[in-house]
N, CA, C and O atoms as a GROMACS GRO file, in nm:
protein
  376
    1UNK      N    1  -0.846  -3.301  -3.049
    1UNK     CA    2  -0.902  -3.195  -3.130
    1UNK      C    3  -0.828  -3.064  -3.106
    1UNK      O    4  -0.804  -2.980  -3.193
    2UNK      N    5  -0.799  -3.058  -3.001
    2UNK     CA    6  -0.665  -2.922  -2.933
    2UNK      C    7  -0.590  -2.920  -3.039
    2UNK      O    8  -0.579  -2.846  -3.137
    3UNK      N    9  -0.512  -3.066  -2.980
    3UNK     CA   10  -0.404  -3.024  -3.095
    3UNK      C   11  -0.391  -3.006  -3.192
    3UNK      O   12  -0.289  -2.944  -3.220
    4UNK      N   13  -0.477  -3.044  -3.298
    4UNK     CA   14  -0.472  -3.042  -3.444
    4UNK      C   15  -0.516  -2.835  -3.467
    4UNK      O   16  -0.454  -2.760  -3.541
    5UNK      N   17  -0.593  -2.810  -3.409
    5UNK     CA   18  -0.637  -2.676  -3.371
    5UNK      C   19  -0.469  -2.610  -3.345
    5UNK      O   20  -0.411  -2.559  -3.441
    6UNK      N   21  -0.415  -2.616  -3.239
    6UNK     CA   22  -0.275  -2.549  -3.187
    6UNK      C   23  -0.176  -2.590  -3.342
    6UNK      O   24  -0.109  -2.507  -3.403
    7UNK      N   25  -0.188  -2.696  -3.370
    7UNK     CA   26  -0.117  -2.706  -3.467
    7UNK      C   27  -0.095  -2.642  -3.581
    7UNK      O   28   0.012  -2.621  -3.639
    8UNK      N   29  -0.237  -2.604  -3.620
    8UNK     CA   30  -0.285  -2.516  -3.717
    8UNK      C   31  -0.239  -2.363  -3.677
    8UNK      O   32  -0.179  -2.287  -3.754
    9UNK      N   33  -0.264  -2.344  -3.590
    9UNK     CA   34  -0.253  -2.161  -3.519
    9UNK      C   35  -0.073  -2.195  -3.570
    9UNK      O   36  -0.024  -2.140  -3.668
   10UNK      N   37  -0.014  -2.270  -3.502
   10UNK     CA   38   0.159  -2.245  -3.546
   10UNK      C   39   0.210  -2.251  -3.681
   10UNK      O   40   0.324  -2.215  -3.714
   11UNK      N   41   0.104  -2.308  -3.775
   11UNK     CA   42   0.188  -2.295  -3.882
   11UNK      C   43   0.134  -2.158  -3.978
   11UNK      O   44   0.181  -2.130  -4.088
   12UNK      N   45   0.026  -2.085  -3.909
   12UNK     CA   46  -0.029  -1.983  -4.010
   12UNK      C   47   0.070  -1.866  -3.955
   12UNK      O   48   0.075  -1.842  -3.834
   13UNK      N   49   0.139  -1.803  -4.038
   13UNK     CA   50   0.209  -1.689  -4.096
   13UNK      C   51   0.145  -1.558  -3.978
   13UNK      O   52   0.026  -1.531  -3.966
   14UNK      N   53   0.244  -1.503  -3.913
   14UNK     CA   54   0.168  -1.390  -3.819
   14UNK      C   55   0.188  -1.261  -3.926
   14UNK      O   56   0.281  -1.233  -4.001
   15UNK      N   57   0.061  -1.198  -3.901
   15UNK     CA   58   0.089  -1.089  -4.020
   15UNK      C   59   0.063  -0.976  -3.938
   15UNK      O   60  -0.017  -1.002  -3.848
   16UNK      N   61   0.122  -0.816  -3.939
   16UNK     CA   62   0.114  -0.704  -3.878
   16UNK      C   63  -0.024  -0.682  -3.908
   16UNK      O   64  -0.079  -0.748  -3.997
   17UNK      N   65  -0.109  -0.564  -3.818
   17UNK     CA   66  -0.215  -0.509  -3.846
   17UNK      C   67  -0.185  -0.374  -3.919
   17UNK      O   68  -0.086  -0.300  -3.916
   18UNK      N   69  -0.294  -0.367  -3.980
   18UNK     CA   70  -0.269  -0.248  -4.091
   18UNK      C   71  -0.290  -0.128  -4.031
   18UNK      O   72  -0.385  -0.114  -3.953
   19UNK      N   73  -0.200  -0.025  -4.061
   19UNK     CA   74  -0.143   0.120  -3.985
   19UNK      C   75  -0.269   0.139  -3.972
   19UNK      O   76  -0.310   0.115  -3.859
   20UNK      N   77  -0.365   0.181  -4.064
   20UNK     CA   78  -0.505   0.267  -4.067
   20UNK      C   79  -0.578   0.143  -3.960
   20UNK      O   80  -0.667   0.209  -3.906
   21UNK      N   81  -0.585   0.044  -3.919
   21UNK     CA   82  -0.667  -0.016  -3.821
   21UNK      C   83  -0.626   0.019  -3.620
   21UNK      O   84  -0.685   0.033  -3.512
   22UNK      N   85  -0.489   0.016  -3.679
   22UNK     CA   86  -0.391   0.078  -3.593
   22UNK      C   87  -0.461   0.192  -3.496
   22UNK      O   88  -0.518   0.200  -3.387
   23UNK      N   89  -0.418   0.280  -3.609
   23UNK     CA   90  -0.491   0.474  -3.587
   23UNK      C   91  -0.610   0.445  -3.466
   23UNK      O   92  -0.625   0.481  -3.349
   24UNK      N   93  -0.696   0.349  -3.576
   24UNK     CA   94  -0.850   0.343  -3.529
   24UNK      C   95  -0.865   0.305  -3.400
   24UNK      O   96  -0.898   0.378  -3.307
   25UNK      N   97  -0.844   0.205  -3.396
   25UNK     CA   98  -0.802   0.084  -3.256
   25UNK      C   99  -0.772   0.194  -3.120
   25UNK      O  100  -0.851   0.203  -3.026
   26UNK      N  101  -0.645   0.272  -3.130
   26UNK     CA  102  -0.613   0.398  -3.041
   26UNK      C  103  -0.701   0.488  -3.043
   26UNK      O  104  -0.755   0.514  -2.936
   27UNK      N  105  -0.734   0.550  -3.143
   27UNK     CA  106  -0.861   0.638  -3.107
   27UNK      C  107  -0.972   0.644  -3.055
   27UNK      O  108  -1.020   0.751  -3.018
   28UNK      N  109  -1.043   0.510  -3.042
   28UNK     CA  110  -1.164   0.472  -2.998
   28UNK      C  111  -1.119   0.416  -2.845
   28UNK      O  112  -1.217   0.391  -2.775
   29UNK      N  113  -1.004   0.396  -2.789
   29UNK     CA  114  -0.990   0.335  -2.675
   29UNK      C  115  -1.000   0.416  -2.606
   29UNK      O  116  -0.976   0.532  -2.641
   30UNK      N  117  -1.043   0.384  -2.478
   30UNK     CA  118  -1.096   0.464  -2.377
   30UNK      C  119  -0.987   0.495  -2.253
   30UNK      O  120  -0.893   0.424  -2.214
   31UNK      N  121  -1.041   0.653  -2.193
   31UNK     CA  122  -0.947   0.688  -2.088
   31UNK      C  123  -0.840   0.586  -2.004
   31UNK      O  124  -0.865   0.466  -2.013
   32UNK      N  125  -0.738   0.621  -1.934
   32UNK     CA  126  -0.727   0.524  -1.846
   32UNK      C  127  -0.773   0.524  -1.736
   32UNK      O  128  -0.810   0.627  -1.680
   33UNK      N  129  -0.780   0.395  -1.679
   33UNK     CA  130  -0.884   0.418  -1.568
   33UNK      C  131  -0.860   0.514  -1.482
   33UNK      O  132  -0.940   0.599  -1.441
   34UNK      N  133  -0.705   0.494  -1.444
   34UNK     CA  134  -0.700   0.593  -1.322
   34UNK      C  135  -0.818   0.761  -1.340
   34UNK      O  136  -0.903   0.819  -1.272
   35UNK      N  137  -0.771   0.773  -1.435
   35UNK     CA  138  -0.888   0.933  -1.415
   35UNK      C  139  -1.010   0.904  -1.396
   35UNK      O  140  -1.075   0.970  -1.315
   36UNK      N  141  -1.073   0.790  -1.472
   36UNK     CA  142  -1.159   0.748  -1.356
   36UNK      C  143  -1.200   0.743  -1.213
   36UNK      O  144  -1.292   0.799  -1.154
   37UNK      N  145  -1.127   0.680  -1.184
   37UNK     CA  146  -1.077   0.656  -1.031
   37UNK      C  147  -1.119   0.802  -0.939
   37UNK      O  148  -1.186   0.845  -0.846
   38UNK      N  149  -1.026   0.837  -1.040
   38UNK     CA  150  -0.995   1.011  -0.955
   38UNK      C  151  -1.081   1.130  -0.996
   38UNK      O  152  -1.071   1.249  -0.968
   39UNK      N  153  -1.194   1.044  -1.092
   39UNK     CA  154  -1.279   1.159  -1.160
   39UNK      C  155  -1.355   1.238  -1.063
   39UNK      O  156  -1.338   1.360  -1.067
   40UNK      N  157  -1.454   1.176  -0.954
   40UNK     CA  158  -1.532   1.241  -0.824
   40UNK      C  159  -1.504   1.364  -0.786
   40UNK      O  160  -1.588   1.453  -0.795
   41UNK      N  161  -1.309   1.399  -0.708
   41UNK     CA  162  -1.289   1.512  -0.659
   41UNK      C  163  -1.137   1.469  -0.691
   41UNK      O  164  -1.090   1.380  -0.620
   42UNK      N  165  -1.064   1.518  -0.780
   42UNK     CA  166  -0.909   1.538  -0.789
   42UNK      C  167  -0.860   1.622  -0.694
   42UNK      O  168  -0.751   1.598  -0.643
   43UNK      N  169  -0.916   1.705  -0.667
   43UNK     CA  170  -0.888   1.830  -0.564
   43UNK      C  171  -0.865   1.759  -0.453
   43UNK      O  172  -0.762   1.768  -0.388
   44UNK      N  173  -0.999   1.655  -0.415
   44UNK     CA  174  -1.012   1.579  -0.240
   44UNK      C  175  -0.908   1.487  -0.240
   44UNK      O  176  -0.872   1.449  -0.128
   45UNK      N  177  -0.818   1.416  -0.386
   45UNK     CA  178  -0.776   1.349  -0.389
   45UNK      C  179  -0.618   1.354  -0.358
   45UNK      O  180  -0.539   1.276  -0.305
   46UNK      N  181  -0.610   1.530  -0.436
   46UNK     CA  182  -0.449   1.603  -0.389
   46UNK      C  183  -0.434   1.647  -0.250
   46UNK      O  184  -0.328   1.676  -0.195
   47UNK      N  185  -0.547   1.648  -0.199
   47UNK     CA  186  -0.520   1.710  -0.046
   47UNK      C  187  -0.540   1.580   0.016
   47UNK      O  188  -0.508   1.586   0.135
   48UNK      N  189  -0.582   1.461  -0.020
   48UNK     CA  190  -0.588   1.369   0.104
   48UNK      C  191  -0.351   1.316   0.081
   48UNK      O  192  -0.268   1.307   0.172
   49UNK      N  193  -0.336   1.302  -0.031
   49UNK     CA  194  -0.205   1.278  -0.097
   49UNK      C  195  -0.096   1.389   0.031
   49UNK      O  196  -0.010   1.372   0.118
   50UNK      N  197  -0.168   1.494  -0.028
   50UNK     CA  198  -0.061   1.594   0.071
   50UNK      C  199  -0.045   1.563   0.228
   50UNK      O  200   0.057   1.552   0.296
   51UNK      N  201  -0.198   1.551   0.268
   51UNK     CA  202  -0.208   1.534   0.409
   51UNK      C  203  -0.082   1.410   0.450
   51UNK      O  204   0.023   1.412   0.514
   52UNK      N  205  -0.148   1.322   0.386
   52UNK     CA  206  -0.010   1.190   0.444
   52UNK      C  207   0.122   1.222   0.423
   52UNK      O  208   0.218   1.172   0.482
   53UNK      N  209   0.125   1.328   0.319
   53UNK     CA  210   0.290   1.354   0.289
   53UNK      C  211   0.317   1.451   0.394
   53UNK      O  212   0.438   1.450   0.419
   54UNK      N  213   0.250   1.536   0.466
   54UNK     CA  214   0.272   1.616   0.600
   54UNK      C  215   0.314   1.500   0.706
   54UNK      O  216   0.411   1.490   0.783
   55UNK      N  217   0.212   1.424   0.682
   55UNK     CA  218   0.225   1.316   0.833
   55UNK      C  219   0.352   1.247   0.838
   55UNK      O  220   0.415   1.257   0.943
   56UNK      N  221   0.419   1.150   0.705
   56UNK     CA  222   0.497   1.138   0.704
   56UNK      C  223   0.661   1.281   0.658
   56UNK      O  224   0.763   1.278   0.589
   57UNK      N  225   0.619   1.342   0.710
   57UNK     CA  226   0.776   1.424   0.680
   57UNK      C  227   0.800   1.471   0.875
   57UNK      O  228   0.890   1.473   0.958
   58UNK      N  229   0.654   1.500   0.865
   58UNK     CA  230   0.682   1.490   1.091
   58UNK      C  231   0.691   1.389   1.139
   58UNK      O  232   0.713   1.400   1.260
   59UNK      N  233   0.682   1.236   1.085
   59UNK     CA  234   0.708   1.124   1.119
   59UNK      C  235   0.887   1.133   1.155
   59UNK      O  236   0.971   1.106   1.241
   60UNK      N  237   0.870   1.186   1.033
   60UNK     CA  238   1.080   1.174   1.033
   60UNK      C  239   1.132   1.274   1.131
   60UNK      O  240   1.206   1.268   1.229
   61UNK      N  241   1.073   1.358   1.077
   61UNK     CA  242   1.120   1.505   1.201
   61UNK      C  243   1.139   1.471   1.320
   61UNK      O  244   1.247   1.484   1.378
   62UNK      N  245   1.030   1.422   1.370
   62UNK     CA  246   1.007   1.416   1.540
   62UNK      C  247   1.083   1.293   1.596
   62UNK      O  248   1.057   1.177   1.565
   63UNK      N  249   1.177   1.333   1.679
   63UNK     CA  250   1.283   1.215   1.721
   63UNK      C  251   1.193   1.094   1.832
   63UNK      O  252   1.115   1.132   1.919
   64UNK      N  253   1.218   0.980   1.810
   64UNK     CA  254   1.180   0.880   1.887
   64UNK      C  255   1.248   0.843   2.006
   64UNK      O  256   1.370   0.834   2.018
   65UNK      N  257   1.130   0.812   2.127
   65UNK     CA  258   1.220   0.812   2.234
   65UNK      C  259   1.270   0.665   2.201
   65UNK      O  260   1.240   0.583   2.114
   66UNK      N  261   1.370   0.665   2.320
   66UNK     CA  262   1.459   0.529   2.334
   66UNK      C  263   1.397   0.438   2.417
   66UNK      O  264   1.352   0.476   2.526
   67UNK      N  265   1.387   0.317   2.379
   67UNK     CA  266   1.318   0.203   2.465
   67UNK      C  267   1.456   0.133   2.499
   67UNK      O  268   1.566   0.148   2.448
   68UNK      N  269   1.409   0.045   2.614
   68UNK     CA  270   1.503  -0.026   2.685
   68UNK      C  271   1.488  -0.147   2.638
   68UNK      O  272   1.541  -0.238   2.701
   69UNK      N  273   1.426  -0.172   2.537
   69UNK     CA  274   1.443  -0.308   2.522
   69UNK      C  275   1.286  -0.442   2.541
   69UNK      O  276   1.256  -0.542   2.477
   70UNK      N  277   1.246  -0.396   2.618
   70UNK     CA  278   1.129  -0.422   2.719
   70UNK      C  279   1.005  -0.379   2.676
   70UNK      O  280   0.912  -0.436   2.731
   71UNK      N  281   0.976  -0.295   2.594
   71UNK     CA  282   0.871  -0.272   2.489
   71UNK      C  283   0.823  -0.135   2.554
   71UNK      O  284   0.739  -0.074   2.488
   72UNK      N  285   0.862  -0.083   2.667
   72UNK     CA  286   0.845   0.032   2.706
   72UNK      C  287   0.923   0.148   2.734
   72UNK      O  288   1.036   0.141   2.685
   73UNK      N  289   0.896   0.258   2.800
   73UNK     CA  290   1.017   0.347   2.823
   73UNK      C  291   1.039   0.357   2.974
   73UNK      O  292   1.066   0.462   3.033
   74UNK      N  293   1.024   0.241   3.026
   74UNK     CA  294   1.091   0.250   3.170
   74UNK      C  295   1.228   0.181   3.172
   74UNK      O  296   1.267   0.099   3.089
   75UNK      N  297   1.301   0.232   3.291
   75UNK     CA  298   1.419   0.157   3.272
   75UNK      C  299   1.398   0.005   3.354
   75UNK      O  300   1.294  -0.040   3.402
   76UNK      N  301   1.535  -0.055   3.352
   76UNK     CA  302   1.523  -0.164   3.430
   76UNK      C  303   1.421  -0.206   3.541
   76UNK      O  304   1.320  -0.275   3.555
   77UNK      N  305   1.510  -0.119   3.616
   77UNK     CA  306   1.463  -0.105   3.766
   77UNK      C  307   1.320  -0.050   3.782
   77UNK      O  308   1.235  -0.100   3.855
   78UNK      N  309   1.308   0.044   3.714
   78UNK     CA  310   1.112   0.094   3.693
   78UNK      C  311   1.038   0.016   3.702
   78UNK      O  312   0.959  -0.006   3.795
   79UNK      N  313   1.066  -0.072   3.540
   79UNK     CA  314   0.989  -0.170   3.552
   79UNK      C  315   0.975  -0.303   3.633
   79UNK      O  316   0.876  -0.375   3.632
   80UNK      N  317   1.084  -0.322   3.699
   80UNK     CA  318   1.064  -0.435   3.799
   80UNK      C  319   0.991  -0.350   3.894
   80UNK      O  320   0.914  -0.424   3.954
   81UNK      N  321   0.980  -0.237   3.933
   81UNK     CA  322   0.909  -0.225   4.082
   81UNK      C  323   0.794  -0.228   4.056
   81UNK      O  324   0.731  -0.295   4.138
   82UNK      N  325   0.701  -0.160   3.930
   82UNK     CA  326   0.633  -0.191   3.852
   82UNK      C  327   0.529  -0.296   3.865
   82UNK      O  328   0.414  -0.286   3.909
   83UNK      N  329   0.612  -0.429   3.802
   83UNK     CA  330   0.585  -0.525   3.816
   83UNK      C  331   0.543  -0.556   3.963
   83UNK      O  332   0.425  -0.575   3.994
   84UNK      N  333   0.625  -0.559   4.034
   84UNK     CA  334   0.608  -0.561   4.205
   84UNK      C  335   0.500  -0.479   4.305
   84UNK      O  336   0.444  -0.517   4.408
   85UNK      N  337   0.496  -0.383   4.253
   85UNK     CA  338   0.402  -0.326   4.279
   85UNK      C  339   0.235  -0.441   4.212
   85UNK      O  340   0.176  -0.523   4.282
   86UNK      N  341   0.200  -0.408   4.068
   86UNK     CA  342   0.072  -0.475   4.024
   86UNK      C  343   0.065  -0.625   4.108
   86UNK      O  344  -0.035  -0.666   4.166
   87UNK      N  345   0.190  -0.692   4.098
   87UNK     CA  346   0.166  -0.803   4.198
   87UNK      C  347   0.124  -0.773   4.344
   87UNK      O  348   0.060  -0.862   4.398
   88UNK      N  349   0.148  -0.671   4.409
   88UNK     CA  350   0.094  -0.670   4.610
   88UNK      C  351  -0.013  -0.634   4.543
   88UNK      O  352  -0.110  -0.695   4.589
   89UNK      N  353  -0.042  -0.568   4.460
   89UNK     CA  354  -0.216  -0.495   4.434
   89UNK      C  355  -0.269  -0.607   4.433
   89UNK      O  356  -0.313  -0.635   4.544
   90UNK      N  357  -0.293  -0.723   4.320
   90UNK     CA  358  -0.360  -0.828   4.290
   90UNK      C  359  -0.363  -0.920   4.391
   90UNK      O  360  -0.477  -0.963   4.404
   91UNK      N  361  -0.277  -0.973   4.476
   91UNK     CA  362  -0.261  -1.034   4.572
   91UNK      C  363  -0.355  -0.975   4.668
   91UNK      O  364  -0.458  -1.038   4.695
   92UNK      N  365  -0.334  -0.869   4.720
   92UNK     CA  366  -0.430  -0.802   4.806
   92UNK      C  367  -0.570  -0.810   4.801
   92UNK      O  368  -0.649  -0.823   4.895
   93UNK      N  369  -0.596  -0.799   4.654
   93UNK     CA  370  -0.756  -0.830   4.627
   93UNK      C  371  -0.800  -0.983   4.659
   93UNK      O  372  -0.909  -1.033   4.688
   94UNK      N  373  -0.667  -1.035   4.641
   94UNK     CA  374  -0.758  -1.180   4.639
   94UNK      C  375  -0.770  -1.270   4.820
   94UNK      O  376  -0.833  -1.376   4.832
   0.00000   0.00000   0.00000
């Protein structure tokens, strides 16, 4: 039953909609959402926008320290004593 249906839709002639339905169609359509969205407080909405654009421009600014590799900023040797150290602590307790 599809097909005889699909079959039918392909052989009927596509015809333009008429300018004056056109007009109409656009005029009656509604906002886009976004202003919706943003209808509450546009104001709360430009300053929350700005705020992150502050955060990220001192993101860039502010230089990052250097890691060793090790997921921290101790060097080698730091962190092995470090390590050596939390091990006599734990040992000790037990």
């Amino acid at each position: 039953m599809n097909d005889r249906f699909e079959e039918k839709l392909r052989s009927q002639q596509f015809r333009q909609v008429p300018a004056s339905w056109r007009r109409e169609i656009i005029n009656v359509a509604p906002a886009p959402a976004w202003r919706e969205w943003l209808w509450p407080s546009p104001v709360a909405w430009g300053a929350v926008a700005a705020a992150w654009a502050l955060i990220g421009l001192l993101q860039l600014a502010t230089p990052q320290p250097r890691g060793n590799g090790n997921g921290g900023h101790l060097s080698g040797e730091a962190f092995q004593q470090r390590q050596l150290l939390m091990t006599q602590i734990l040992e000790a307790r037990s």
